[in-house]
C-alpha positions as CSV (number, residue, x, y, z in Angstrom):
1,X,20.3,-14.3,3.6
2,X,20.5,-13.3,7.0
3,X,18.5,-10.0,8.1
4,X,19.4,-9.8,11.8
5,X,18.7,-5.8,11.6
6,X,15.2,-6.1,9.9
7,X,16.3,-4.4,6.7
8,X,14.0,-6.4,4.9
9,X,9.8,-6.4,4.2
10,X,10.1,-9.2,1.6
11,X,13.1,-11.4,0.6
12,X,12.6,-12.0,-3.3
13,X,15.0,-12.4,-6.1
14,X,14.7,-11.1,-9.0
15,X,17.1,-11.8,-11.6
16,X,18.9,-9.1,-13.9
17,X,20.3,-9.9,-17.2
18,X,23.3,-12.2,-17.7
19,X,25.6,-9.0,-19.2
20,X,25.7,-5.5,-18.6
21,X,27.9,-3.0,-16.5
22,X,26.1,-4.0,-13.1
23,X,26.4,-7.5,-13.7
24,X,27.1,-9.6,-10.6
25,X,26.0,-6.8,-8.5
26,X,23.6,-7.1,-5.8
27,X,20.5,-4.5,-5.5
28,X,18.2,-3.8,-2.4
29,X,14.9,-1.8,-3.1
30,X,13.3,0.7,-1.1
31,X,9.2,-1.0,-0.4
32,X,7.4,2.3,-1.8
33,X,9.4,1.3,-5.5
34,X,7.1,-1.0,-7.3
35,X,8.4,-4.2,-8.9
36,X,6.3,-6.7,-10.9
37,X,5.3,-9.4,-9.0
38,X,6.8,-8.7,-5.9
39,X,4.5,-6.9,-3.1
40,X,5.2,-3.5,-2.1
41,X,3.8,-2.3,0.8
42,X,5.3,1.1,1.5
43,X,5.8,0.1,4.8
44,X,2.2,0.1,5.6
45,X,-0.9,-2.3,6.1
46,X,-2.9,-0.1,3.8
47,X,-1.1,-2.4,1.1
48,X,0.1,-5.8,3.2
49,X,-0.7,-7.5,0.1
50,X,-0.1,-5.3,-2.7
51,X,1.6,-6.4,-5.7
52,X,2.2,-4.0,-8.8
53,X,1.8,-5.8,-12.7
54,X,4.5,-3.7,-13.3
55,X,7.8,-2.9,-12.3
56,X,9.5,1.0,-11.9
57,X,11.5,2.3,-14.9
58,X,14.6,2.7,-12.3
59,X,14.0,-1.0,-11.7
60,X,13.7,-2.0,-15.2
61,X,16.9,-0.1,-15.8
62,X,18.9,-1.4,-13.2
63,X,18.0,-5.5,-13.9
64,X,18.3,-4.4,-17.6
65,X,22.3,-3.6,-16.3
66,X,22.6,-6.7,-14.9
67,X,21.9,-6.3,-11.2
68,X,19.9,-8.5,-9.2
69,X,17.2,-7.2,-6.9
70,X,17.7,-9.1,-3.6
71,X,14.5,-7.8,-1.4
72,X,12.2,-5.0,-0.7
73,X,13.7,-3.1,2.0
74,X,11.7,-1.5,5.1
75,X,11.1,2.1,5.3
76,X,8.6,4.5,7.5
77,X,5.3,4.4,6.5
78,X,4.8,5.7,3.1
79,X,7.8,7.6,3.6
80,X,6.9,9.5,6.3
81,X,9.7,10.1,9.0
82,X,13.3,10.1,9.8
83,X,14.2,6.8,11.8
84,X,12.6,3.9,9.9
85,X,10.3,3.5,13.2
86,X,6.8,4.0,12.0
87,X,6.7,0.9,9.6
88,X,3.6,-1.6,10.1
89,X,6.2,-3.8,9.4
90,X,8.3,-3.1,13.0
91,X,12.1,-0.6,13.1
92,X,15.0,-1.7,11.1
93,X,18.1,-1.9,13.3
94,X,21.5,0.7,12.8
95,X,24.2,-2.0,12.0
96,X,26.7,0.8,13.6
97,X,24.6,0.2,16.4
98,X,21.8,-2.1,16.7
99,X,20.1,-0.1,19.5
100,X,19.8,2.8,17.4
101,X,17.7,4.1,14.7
102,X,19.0,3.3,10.9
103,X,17.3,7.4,9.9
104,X,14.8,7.3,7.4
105,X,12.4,6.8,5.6
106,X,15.1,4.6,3.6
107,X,16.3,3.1,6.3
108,X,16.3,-0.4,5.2
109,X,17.7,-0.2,2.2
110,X,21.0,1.9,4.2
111,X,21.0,-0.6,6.9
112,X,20.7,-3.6,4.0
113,X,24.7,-2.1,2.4
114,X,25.8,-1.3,5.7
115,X,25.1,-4.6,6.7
116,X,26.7,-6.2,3.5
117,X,23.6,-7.5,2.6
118,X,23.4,-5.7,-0.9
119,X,25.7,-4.0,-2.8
120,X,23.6,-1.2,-3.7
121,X,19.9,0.0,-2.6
122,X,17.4,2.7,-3.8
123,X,15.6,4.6,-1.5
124,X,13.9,7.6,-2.4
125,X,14.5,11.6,-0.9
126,X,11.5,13.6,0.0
127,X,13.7,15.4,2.4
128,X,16.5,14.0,3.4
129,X,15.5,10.4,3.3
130,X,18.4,9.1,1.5
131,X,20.8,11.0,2.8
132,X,20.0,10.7,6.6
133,X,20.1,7.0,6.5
134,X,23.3,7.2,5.1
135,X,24.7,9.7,7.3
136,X,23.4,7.4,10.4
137,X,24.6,4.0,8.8
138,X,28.0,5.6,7.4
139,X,27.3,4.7,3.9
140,X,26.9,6.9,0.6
141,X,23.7,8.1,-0.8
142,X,22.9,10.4,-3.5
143,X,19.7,12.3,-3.6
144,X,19.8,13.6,-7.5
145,X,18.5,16.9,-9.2
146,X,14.8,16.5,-9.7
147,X,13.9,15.2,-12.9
148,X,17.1,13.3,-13.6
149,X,15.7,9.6,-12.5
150,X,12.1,8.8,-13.4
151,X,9.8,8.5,-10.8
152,X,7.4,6.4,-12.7
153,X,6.7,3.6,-10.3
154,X,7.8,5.7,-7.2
155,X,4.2,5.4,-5.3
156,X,3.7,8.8,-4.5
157,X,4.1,11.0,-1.1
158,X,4.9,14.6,-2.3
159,X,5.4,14.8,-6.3
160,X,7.3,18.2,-6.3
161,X,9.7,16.9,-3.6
162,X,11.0,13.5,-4.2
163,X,13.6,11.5,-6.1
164,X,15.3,8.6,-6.6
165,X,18.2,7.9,-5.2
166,X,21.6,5.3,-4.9
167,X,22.8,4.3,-1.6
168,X,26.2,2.4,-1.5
169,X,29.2,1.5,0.3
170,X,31.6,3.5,-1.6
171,X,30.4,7.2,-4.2
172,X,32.0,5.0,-7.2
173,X,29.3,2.7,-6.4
174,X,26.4,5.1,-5.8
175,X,28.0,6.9,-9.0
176,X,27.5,3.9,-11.4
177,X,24.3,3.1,-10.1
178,X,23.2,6.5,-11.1
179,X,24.8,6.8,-14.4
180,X,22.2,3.5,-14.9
181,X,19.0,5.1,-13.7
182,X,19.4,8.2,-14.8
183,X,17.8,10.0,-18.1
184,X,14.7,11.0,-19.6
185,X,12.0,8.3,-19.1
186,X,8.5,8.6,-21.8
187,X,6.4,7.4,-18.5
188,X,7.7,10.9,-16.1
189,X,7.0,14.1,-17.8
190,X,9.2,15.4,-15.0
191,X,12.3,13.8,-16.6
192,X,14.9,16.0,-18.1
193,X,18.4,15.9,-20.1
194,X,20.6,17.2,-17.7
195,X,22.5,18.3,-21.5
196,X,19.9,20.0,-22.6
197,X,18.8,21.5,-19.3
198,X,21.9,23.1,-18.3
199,X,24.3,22.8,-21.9
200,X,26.4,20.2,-22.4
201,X,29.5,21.6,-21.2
202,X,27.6,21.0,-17.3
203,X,26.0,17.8,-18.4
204,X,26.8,14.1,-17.9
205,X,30.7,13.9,-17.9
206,X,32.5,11.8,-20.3
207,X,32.8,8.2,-18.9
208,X,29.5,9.0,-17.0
209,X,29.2,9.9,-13.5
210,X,31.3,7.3,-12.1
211,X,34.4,9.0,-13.8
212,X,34.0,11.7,-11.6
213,X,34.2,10.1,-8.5
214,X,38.6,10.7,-9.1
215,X,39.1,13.0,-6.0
216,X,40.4,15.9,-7.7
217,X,38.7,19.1,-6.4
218,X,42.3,20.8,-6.8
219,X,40.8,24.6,-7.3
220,X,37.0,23.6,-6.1
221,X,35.2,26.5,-4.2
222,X,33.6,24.7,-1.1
223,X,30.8,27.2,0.8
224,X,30.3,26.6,4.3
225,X,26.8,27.8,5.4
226,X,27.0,29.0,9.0
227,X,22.9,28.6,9.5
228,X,23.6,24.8,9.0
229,X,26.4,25.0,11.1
230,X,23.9,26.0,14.2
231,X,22.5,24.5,16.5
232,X,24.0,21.0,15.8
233,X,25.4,19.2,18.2
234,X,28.9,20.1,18.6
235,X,30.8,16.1,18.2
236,X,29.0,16.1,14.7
237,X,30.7,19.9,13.9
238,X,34.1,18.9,14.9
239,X,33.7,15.9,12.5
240,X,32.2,17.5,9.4
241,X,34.8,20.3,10.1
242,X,37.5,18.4,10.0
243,X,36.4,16.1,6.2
244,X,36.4,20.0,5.2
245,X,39.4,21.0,6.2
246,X,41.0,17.6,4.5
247,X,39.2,19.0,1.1
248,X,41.5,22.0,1.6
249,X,44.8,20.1,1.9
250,X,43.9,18.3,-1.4
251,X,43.3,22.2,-3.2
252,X,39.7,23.5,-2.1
253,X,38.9,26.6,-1.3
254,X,36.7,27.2,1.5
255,X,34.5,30.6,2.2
256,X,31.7,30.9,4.0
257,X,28.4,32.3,3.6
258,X,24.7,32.6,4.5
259,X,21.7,31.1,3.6
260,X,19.4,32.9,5.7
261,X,16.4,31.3,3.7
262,X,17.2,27.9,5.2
263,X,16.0,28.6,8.7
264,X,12.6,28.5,7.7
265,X,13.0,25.2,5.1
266,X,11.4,22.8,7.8
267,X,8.7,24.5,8.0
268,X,7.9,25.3,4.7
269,X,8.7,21.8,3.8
270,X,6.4,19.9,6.2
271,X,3.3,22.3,4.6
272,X,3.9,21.5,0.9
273,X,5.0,18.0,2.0
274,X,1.8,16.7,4.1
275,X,-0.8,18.9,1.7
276,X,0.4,16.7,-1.2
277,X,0.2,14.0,0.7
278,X,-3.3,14.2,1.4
279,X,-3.9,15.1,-1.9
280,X,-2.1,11.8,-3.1
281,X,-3.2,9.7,-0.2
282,X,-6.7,10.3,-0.6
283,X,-6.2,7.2,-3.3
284,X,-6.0,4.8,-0.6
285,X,-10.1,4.4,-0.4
286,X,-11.0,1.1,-0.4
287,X,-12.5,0.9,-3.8
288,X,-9.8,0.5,-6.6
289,X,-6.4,-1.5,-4.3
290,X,-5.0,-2.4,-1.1
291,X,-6.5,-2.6,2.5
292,X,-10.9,-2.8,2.0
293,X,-12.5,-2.8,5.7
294,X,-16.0,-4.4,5.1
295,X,-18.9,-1.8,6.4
296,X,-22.7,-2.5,6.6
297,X,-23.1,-0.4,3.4
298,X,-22.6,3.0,4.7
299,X,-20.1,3.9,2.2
300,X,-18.8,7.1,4.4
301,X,-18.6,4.4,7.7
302,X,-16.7,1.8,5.3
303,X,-14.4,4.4,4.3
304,X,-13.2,6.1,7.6
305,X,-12.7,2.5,8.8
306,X,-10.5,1.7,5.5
307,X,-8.1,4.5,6.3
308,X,-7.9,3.1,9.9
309,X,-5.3,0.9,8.1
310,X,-3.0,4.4,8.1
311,X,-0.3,4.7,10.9
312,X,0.0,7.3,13.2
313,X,2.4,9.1,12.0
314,X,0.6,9.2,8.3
315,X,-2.7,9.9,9.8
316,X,-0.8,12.9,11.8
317,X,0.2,14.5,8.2
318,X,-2.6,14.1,6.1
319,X,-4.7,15.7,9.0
320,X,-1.8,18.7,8.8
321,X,-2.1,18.7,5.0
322,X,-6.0,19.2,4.6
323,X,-6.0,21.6,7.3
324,X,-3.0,23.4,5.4
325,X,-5.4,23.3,1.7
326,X,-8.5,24.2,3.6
327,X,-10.8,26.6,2.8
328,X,-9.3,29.5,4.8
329,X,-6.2,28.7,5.2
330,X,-4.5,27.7,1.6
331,X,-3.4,31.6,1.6
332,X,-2.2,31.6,4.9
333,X,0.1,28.2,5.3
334,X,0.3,26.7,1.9
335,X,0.8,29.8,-0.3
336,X,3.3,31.6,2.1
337,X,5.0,28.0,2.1
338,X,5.8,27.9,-1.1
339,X,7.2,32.1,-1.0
340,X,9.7,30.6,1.6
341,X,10.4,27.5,-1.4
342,X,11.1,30.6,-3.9
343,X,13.2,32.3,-1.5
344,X,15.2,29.3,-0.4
345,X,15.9,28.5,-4.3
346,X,16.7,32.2,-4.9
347,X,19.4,31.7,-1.9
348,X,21.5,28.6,-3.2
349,X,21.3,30.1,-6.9
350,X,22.7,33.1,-5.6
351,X,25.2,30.8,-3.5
352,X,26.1,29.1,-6.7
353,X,27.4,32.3,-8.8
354,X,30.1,32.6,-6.2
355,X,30.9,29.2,-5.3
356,X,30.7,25.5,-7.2
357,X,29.9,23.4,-4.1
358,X,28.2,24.4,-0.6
359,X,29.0,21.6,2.4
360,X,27.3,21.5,5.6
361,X,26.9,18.2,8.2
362,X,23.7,15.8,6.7
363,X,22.1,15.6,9.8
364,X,22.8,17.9,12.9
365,X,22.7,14.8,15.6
366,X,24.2,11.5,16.1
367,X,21.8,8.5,15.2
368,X,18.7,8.6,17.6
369,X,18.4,5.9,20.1
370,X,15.3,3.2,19.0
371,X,12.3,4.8,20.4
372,X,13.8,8.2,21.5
373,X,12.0,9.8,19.0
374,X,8.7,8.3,18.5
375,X,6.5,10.4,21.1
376,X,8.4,13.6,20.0
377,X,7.6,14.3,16.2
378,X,8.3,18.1,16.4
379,X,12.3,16.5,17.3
380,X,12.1,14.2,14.8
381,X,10.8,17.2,12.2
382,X,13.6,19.4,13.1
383,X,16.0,16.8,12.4
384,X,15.5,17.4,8.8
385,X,16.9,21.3,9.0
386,X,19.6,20.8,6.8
387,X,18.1,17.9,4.1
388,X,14.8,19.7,3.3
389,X,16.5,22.9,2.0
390,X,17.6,20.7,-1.2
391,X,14.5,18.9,-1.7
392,X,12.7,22.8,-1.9
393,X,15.7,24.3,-4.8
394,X,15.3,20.5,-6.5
395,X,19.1,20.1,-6.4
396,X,21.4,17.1,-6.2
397,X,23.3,16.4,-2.5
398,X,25.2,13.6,-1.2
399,X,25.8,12.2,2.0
400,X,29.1,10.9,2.4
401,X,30.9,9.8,5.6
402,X,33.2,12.3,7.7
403,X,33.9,9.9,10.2
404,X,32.9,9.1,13.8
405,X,32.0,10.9,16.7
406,X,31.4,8.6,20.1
407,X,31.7,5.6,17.4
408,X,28.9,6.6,15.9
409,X,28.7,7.3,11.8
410,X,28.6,11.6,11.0
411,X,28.0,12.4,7.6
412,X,29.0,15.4,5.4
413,X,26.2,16.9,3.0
414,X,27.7,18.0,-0.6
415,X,25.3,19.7,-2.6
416,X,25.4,21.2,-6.1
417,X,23.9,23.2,-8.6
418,X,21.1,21.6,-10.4
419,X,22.2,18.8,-12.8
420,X,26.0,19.0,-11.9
421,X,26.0,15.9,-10.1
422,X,29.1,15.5,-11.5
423,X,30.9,17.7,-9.1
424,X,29.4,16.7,-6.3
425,X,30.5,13.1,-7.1
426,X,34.2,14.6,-6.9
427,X,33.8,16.2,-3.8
428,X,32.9,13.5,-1.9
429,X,34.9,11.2,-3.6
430,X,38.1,13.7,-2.7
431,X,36.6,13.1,1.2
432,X,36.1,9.5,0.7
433,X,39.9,9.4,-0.2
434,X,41.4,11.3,2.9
């Protein structure tokens, strides 16, 4: 197999079962998903040489379906950032354009469909990193309701954050990939019935969710929040305008409305996301896996030069996440972080009880070029404005594409209430169609 845009960490195979509804499908996984056998680094030389006894129930499940797992894709460090740039393991390359970024932290695993070198790919969305990849590759990605896939397996950056997620050339695909991952899982605590969480009348749709993906949103309410509509560069507006105004001519309804919660999401993301990562992080010692730097006996010394093994970019947000938890300051960053989590919930469930789907461009700029980025993170951060909203209100969004702007891939964020994946799947199937 050919990996001309670096979407691969480690070229493995493993084989799926001879029968089953994925059968002859091809699977790429995002490096930070463990499989048995097969290293997974998370992008990082903390765990170069890592390899899990045991593989992640989304794993299990999709090689039980018959799909065979092609590779371990590359990905930012441990998940952190939004261009697939701060992997140990070098960039992955946009196949839309090789001189730009792929978005992140699943870059690899969008660049590996776009490239036709899987079918399918998991990444996982802390904020936004399924859907931006997708957006910037022009490929589909779904980041699900929390607790509808397992995350057992999932090594961990921010628990309360991340899922998950299908990336795929077409929302039928992404669809069937997530009617096989999906459910309650005995290992995640986290897991729910989407049937018995929100009734079964709003649950899995007959057929599963890939029936869904039929283009009908004849009568669909579409809300178009202006705050995600600002500030974005203005080729990317025309474009996700325009897939919107297509989902009127095929029966939509269109209003539009405010989330005024939303403008302070990235901030209140990056606190709650870098304080559990230092919490989660503070694993990585030396003493029980991965990267060991051999001190003179000075446990402290042996331990500061362990983490060395951390990137830059990591390093940069477990130093903002213990300062965020310190003594001091947990009241004044963490706590009012999660009020602005509450209040950006409260604003898409009051959204919700007026309209069934709310649409809004996935990322608010064209794919960065490679290395643009890299000595701006405050650029890269705010890049995320309109993907960290969803992660805060746990709800399902897809990135589907709008079409071009300059040649480049623009992509149009669906999201939906929690569990009703299923609408959101006939949204962007009805754009898909146009």
């Amino acid at each position: 197999m050919s990996d001309e845009y670096d979407a691969f960490i480690t070229e493995e195979t493993i084989e799926g079962d001879d029968e089953g509804p994925l059968s002859g499908t091809t699977v790429a996984v995002k490096d930070n998903i463990s499989t048995a056998g097969v290293r997974t680094t998370c992008g990082s030389e903390m765990l170069a040489d890592y390899v899990p006894p045991y593989s992640a129930t989304a794993v299990e499940r999709l090689t039980d379906a018959g799909a065979t797992v092609v590779g371990k894709t590359n990905m930012d460090e441990f998940g952190m950032g939004t261009t697939t740039e701060t992997s140990a393991f070098g960039p992955t390359r946009n196949p839309a354009d090789p001189e730009r970024v792929p978005g992140g932290s699943s870059g690899g695993s969008a660049a590996a469909v776009a490239a036709g070198e899987a079918d399918v790919a998991l990444g996982s969305d802390t904020g936004g990193s399924v859907r931006c990849p997708a957006a910037f590759c022009g490929v589909v990605g779904i980041k699900p309701t929390y607790g509808l896939v397992s995350r057992y397996g999932l090594v961990a950056y921010a628990n309360s954050l991340e899922q998950i997620g299908p990336i795929a050339g077409t929302v039928e695909e992404a669809a069937e990939a997530l009617d096989v991952i999906a459910g309650p899982d005995p290992n995640d605590g986290t897991t729910r019935d989407p049937a018995e969480a929100v009734g079964a009348d709003a649950g899995v749709p007959e057929g599963g969710y890939a029936a869904a993906a039929d283009g009908d949103v004849d009568g669909l309410t579409v809300g178009v929040p202006t705050e995600l509509f600002e500030g974005a560069d203005e080729r990317v507006v025309e474009t996700v305008e325009a897939a919107i105004g297509d989902l009127e001519a095929r029966g939509a309804e269109t209003t539009e409305i405010s989330l005024p919660s939303v403008e302070h999401a990235v901030q209140a993301y990056y606190v709650i996301a870098t304080s559990e990562a230092s919490s989660n992080l503070a694993r990585f010692d030396g003493v029980r896996y991965g990267h060991r730097a051999e001190g003179d006996g000075n446990w402290n010394e042996s331990f500061a030069e362990t983490r060395e093994a951390f990137g830059a970019e990591v390093k940069r947000r477990i130093l903002l996440g213990t300062y965020a938890l310190s003594a001091g300051y947990h009241d004044k960053y963490y706590a009012k972080a999660q009020d602005a989590r509450e209040w950006v919930r409260q604003d898409f469930e009051d959204a919700f009880a007026d309209v069934d789907v709310i649409a809004s461009p996935t990322m608010p700029v064209l794919p960065f070029e490679l290395g643009e980025s890299l000595d701006d993170p405050l650029r890269m951060y705010l890049a995320d404005a309109n993907t960290t909203p969803v992660n805060l209100a746990n709800l399902p969004a897809i990135s589907v594409p709008a079409g071009e702007a300059d040649g480049l891939p623009v992509g149009l964020q669906i999201v939906g209430p929690k569990f009703d994946e299923a609408t959101v799947i006939r949204a962007a199937s009805a754009v898909e169609d146009r």
